[in-house]
ROMI-979985 format. One record per residue: residue in three letters; z, y, x of N, C-alpha, C in turn. Coordinates in steps of 0.2 Angstrom, whole numbers. Layout:
REM residues N
{res ALA; n_up Z; n_north Y; n_east X; ca_up Z; ca_north Y; ca_east X; c_up Z; c_north Y; c_east X} .
...
This chain:
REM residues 157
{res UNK; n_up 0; n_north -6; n_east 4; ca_up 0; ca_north 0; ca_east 0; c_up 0; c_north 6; c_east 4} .
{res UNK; n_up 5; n_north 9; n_east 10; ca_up 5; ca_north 12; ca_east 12; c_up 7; c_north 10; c_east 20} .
{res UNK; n_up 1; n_north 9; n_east 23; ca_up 4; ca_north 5; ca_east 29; c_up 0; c_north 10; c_east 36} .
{res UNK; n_up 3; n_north 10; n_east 41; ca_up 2; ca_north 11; ca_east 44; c_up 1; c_north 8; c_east 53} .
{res UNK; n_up 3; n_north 2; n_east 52; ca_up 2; ca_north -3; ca_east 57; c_up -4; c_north -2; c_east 60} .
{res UNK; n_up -5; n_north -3; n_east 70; ca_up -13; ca_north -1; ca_east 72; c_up -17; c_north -8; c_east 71} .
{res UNK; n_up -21; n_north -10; n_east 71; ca_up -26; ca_north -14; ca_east 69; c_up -23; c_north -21; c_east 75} .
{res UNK; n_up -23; n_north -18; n_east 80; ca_up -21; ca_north -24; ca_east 84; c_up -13; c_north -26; c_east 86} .
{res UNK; n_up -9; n_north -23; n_east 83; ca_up -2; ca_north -22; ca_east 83; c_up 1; c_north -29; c_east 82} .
{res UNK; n_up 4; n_north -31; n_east 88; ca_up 9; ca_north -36; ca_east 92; c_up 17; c_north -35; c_east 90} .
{res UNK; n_up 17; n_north -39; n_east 84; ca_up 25; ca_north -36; ca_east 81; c_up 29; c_north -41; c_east 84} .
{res UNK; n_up 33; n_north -38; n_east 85; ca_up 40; ca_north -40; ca_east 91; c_up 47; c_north -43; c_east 86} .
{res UNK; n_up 47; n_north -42; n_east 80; ca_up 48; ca_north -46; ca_east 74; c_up 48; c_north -51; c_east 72} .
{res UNK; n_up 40; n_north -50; n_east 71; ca_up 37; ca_north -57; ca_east 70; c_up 37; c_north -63; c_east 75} .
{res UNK; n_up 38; n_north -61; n_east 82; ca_up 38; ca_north -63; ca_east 88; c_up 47; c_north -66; c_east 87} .
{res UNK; n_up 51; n_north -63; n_east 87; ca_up 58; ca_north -64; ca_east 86; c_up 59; c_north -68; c_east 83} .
{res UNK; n_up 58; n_north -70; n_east 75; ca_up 58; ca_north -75; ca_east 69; c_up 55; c_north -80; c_east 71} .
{res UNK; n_up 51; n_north -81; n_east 76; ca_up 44; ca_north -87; ca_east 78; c_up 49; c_north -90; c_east 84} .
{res UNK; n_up 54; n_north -88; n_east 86; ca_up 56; ca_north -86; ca_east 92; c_up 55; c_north -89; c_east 98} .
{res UNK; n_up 48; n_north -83; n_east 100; ca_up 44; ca_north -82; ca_east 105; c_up 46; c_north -75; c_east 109} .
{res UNK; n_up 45; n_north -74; n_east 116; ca_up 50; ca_north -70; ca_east 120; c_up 44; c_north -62; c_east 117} .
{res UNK; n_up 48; n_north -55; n_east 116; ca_up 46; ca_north -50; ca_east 118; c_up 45; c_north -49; c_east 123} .
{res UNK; n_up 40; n_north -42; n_east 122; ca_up 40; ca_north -38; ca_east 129; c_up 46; c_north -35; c_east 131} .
{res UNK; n_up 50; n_north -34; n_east 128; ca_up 59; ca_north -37; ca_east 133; c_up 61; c_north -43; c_east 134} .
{res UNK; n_up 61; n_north -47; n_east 133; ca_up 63; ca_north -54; ca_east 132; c_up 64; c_north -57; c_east 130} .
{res UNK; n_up 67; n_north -64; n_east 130; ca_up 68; ca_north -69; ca_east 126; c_up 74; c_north -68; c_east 121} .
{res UNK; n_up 71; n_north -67; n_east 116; ca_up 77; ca_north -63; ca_east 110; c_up 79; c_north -70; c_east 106} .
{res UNK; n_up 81; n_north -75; n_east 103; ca_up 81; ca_north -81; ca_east 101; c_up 88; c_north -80; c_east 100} .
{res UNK; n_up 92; n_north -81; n_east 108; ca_up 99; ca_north -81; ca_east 107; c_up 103; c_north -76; c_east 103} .
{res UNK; n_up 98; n_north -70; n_east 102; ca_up 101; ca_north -65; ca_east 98; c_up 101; c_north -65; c_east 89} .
{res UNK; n_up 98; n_north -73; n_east 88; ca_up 98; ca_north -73; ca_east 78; c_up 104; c_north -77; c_east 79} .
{res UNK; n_up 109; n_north -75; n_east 72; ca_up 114; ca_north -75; ca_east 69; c_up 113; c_north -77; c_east 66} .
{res UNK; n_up 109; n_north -78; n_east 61; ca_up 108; ca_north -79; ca_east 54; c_up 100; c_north -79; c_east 51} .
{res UNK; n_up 97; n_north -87; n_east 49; ca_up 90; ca_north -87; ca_east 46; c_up 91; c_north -91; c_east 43} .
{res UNK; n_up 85; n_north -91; n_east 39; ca_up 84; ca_north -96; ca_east 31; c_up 77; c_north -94; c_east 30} .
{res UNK; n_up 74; n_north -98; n_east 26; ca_up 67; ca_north -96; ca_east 24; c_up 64; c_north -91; c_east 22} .
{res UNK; n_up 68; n_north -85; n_east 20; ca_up 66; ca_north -80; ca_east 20; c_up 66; c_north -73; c_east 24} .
{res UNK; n_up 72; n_north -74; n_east 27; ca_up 75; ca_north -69; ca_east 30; c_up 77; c_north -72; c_east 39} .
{res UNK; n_up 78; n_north -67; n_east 42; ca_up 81; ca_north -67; ca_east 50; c_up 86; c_north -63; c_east 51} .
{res UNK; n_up 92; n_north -64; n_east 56; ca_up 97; ca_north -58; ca_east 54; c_up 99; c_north -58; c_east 62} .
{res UNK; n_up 96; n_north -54; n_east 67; ca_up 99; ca_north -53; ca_east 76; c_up 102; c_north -49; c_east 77} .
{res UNK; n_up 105; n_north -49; n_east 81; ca_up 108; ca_north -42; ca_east 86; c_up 102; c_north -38; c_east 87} .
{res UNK; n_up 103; n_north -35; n_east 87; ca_up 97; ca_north -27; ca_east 88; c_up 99; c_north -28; c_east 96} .
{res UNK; n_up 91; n_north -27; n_east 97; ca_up 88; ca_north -25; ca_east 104; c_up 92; c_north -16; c_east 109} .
{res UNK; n_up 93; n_north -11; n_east 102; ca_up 95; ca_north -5; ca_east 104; c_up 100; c_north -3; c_east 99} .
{res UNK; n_up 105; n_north -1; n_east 105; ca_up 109; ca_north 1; ca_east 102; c_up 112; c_north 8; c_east 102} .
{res UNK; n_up 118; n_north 10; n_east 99; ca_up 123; ca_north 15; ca_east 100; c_up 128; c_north 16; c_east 104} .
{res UNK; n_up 131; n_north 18; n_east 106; ca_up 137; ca_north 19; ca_east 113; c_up 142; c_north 17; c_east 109} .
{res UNK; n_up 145; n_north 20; n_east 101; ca_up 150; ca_north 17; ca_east 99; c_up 150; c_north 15; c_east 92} .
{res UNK; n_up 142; n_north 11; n_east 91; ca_up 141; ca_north 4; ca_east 88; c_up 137; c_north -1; c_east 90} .
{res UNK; n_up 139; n_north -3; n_east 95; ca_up 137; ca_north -9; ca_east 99; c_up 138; c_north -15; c_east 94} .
{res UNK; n_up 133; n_north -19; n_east 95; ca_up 131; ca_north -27; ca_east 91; c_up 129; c_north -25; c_east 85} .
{res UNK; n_up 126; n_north -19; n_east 82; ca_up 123; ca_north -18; ca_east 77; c_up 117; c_north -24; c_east 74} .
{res UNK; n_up 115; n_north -27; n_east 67; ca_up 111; ca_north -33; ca_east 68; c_up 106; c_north -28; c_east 64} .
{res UNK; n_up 99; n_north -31; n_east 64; ca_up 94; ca_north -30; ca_east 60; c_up 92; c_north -38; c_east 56} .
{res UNK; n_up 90; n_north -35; n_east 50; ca_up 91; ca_north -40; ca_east 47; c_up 81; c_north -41; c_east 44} .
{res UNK; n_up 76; n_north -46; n_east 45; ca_up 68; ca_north -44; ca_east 44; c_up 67; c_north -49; c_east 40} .
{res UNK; n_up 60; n_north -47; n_east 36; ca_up 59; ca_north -54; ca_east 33; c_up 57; c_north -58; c_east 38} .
{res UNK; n_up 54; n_north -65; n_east 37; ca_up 51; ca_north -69; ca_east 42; c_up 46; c_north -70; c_east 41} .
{res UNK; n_up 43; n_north -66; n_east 34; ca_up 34; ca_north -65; ca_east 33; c_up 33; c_north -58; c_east 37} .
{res UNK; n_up 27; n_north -58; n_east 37; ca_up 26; ca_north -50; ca_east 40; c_up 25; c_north -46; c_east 35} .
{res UNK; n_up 29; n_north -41; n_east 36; ca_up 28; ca_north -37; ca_east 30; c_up 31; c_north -31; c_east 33} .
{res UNK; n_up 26; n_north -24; n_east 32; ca_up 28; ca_north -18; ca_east 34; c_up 32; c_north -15; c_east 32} .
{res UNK; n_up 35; n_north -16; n_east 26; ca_up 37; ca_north -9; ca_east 24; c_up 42; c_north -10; c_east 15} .
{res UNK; n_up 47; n_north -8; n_east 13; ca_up 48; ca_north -6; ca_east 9; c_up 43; c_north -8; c_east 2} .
{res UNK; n_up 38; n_north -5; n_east 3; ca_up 31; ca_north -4; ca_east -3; c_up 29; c_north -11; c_east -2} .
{res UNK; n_up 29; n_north -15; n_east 1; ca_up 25; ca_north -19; ca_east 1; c_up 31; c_north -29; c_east -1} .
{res UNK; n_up 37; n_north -25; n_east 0; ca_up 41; ca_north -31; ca_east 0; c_up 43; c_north -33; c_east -9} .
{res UNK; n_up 39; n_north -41; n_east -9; ca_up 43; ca_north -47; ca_east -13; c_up 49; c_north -43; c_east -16} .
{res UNK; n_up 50; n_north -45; n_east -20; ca_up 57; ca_north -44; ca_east -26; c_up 63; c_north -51; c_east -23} .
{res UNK; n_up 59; n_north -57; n_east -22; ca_up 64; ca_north -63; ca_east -22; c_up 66; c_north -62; c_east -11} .
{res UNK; n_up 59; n_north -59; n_east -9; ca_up 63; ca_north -58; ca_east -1; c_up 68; c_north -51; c_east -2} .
{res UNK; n_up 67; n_north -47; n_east -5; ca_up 70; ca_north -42; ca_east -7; c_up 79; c_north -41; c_east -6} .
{res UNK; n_up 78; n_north -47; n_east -12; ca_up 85; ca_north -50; ca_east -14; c_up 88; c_north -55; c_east -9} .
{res UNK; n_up 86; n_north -57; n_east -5; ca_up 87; ca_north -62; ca_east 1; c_up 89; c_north -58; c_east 7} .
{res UNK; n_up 88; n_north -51; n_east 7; ca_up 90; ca_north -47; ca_east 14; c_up 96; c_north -45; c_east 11} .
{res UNK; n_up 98; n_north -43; n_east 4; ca_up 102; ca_north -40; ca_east 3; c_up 108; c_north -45; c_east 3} .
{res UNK; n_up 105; n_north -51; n_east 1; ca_up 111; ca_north -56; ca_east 2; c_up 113; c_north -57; c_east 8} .
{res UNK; n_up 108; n_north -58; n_east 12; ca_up 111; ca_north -57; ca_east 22; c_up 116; c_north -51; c_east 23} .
{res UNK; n_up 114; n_north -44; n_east 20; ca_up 118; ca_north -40; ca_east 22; c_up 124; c_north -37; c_east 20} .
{res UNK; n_up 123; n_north -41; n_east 16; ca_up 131; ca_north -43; ca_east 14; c_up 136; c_north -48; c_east 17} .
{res UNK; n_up 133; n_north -53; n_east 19; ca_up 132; ca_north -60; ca_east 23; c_up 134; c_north -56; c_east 30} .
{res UNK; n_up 132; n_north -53; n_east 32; ca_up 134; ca_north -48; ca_east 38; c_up 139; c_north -43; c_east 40} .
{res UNK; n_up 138; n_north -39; n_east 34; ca_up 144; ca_north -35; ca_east 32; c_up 150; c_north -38; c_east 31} .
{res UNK; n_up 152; n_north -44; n_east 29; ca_up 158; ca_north -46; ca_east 29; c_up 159; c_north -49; c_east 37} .
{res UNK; n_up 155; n_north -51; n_east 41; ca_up 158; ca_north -54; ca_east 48; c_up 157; c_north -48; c_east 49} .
{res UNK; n_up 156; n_north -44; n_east 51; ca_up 154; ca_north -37; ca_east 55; c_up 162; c_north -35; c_east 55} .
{res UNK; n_up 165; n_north -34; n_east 47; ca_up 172; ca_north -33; ca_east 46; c_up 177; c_north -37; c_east 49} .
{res UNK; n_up 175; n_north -44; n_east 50; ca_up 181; ca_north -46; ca_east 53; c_up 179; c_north -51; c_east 59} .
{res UNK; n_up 175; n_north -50; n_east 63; ca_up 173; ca_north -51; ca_east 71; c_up 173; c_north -47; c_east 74} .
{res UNK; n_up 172; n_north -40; n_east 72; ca_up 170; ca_north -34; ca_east 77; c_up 178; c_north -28; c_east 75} .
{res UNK; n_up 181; n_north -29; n_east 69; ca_up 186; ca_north -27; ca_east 65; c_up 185; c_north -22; c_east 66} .
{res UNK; n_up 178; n_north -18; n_east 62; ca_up 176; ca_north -12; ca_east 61; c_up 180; c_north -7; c_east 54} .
{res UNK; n_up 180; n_north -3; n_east 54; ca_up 182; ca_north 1; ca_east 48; c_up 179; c_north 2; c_east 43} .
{res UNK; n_up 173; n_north 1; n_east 45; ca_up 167; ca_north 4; ca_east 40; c_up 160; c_north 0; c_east 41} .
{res UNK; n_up 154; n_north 0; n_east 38; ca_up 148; ca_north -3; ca_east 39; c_up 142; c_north 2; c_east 36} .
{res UNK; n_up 138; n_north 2; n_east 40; ca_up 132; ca_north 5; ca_east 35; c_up 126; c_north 2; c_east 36} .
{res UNK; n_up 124; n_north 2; n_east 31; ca_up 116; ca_north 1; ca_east 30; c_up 110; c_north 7; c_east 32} .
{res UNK; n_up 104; n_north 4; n_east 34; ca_up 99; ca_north 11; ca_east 36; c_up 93; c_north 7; c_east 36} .
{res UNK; n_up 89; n_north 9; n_east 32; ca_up 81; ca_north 5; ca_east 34; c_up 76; c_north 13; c_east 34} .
{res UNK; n_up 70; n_north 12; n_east 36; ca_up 66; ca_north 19; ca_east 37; c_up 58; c_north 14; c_east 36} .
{res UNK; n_up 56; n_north 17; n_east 32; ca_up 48; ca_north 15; ca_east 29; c_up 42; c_north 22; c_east 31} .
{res UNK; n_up 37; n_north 20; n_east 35; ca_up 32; ca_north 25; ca_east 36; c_up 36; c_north 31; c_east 43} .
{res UNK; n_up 29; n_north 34; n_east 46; ca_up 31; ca_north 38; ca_east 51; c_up 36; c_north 43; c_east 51} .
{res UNK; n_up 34; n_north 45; n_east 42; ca_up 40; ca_north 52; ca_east 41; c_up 46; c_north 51; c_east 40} .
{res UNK; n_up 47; n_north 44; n_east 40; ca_up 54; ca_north 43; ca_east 35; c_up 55; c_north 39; c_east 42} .
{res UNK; n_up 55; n_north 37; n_east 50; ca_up 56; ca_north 37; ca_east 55; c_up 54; c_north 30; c_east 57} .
{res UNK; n_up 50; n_north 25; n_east 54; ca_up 49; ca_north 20; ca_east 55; c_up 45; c_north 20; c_east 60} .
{res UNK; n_up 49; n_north 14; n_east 67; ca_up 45; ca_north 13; ca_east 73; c_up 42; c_north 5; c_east 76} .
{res UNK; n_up 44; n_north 2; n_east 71; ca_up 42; ca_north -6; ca_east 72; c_up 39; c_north -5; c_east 66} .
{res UNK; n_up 35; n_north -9; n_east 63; ca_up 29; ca_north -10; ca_east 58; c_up 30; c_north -15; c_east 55} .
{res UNK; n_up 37; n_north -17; n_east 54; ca_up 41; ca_north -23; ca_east 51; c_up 45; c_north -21; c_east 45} .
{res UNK; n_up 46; n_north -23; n_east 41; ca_up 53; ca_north -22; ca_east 38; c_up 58; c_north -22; c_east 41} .
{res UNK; n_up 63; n_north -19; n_east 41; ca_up 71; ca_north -21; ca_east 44; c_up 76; c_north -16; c_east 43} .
{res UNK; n_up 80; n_north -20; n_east 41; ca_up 85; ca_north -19; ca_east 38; c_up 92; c_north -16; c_east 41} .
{res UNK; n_up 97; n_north -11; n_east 45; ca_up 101; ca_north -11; ca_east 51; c_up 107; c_north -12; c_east 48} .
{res UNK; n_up 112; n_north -15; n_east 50; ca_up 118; ca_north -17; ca_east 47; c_up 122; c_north -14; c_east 54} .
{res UNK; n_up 126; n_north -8; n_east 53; ca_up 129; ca_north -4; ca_east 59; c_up 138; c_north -6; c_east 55} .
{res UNK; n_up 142; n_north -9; n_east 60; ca_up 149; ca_north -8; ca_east 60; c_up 150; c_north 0; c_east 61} .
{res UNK; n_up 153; n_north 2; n_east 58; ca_up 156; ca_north 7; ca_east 59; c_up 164; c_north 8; c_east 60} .
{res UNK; n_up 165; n_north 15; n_east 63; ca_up 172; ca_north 16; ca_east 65; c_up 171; c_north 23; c_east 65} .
{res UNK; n_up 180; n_north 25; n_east 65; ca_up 182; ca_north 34; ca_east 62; c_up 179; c_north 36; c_east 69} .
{res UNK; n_up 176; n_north 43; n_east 65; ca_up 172; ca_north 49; ca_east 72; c_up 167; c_north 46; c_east 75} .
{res UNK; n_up 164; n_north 41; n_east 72; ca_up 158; ca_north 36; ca_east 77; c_up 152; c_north 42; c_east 77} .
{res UNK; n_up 152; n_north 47; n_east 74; ca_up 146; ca_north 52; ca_east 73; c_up 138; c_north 46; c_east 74} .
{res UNK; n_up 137; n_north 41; n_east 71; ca_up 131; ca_north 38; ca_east 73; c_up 126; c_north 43; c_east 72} .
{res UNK; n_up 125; n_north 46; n_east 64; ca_up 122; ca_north 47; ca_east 61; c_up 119; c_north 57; c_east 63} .
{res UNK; n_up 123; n_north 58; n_east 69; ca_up 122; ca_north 60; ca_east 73; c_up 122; c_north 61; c_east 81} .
{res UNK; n_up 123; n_north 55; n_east 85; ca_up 122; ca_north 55; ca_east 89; c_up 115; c_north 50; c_east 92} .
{res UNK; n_up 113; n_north 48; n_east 88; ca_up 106; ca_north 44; ca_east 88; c_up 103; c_north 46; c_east 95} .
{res UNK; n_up 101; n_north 53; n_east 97; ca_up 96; ca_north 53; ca_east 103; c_up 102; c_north 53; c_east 110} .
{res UNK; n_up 107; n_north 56; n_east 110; ca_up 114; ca_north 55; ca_east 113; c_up 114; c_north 48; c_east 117} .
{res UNK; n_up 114; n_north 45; n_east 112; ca_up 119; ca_north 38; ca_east 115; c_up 113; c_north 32; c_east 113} .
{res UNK; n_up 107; n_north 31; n_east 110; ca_up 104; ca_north 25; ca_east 110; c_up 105; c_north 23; c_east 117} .
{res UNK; n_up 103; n_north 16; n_east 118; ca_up 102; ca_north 13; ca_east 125; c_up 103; c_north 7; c_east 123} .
{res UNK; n_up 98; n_north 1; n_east 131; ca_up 96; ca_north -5; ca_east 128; c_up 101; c_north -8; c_east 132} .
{res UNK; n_up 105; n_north -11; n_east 127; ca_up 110; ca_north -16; ca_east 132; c_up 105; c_north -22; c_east 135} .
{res UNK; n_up 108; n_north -25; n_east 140; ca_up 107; ca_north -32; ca_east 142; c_up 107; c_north -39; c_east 138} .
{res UNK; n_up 101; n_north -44; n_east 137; ca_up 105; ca_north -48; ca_east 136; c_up 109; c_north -52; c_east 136} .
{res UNK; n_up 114; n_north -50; n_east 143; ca_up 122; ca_north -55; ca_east 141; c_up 125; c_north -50; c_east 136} .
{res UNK; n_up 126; n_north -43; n_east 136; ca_up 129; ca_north -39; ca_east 132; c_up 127; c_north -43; c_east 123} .
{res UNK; n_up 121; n_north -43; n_east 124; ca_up 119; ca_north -44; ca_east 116; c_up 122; c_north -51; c_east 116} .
{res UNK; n_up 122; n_north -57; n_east 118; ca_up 124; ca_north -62; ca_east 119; c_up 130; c_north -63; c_east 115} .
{res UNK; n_up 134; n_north -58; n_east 120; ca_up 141; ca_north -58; ca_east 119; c_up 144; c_north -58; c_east 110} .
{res UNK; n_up 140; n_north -52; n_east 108; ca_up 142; ca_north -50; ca_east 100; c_up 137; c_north -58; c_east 96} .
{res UNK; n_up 133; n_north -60; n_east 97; ca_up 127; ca_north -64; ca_east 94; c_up 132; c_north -70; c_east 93} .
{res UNK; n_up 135; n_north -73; n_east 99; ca_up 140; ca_north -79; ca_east 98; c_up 148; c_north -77; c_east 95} .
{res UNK; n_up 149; n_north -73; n_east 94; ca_up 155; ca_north -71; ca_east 89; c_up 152; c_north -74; c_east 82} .
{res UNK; n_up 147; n_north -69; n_east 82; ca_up 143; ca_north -69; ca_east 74; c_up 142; c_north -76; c_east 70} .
{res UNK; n_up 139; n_north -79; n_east 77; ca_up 136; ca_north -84; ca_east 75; c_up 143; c_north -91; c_east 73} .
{res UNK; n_up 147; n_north -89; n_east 78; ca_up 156; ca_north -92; ca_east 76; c_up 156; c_north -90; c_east 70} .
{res UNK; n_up 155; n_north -86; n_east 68; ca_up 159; ca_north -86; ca_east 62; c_up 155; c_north -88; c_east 55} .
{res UNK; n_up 148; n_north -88; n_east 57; ca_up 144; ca_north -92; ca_east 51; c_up 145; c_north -101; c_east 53} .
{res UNK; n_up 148; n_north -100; n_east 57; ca_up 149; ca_north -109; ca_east 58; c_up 156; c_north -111; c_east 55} .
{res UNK; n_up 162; n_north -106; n_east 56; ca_up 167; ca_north -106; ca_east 51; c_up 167; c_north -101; c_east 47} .
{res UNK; n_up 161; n_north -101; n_east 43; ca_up 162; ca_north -99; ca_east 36; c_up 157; c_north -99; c_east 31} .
{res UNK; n_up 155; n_north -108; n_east 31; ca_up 148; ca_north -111; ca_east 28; c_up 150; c_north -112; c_east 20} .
């Protein structure tokens, strides 16, 4: 509907779900959480004082907001609630938010859908220090948060 992926666009998403390595790496160890419709990893980029943030993607490719299923629809939201509750008590955050962005104006930079599920905490200014404090943690960093996450889907089936 409203798309604007380039013609020969290499989605590192899609690569993720497949789990086939990025142009950063082998990201595999970073899902937490999949099912047939949905993928749920530690994010690649983070924040200085919301580290292990997860993104949550379909595993069809699917750009955008506009173009998503009703039943995948309903399957991200159940992840991210799925999320939001471990987020709460592995990272024992105070608060959680949600963030997705569709098309270039609305800040959309991967051509995928995804969904962010950010732990939060008092004065974390995320929602203001975005160009501040981005940076790419390391895969043992990501590591680290991805097998808590993943403890805790394994205690609590």
């Amino acid at each position: 509907m409203h798309n604007h992926e380039p013609h020969d666009y290499t989605c590192p998403f899609c690569q993720i779900v497949a789990g086939e390595p990025t142009e950063r790496g082998d990201q595999k160890d970073d899902i937490v959480l999949q099912d047939d419709r949905c993928t749920a990893f530690v994010a690649g980029k983070w924040w200085h004082k919301n580290p292990g943030h997860v993104l949550i993607v379909p595993n069809e490719h699917i750009e955008n907001l506009y173009d998503m299923p009703n039943d995948v629809g309903h399957a991200i939201f159940d992840a991210s609630k799925k999320i939001a509750h471990a987020l709460k008590d592995v990272y024992g955050c105070e608060g959680v938010s949600t963030r997705q962005h569709n098309e270039p104006a609305g800040n959309q930079s991967v051509w995928h859908y995804h969904l962010h599920v950010f732990p939060r905490y008092k004065d974390d200014k995320l929602y203001t220090s975005y160009h501040d404090s981005a940076h790419w943690p390391t895969p043992e960093d990501r590591r680290a948060y991805a097998e808590k996450l993943k403890a805790y889907f394994e205690n609590n089936r």
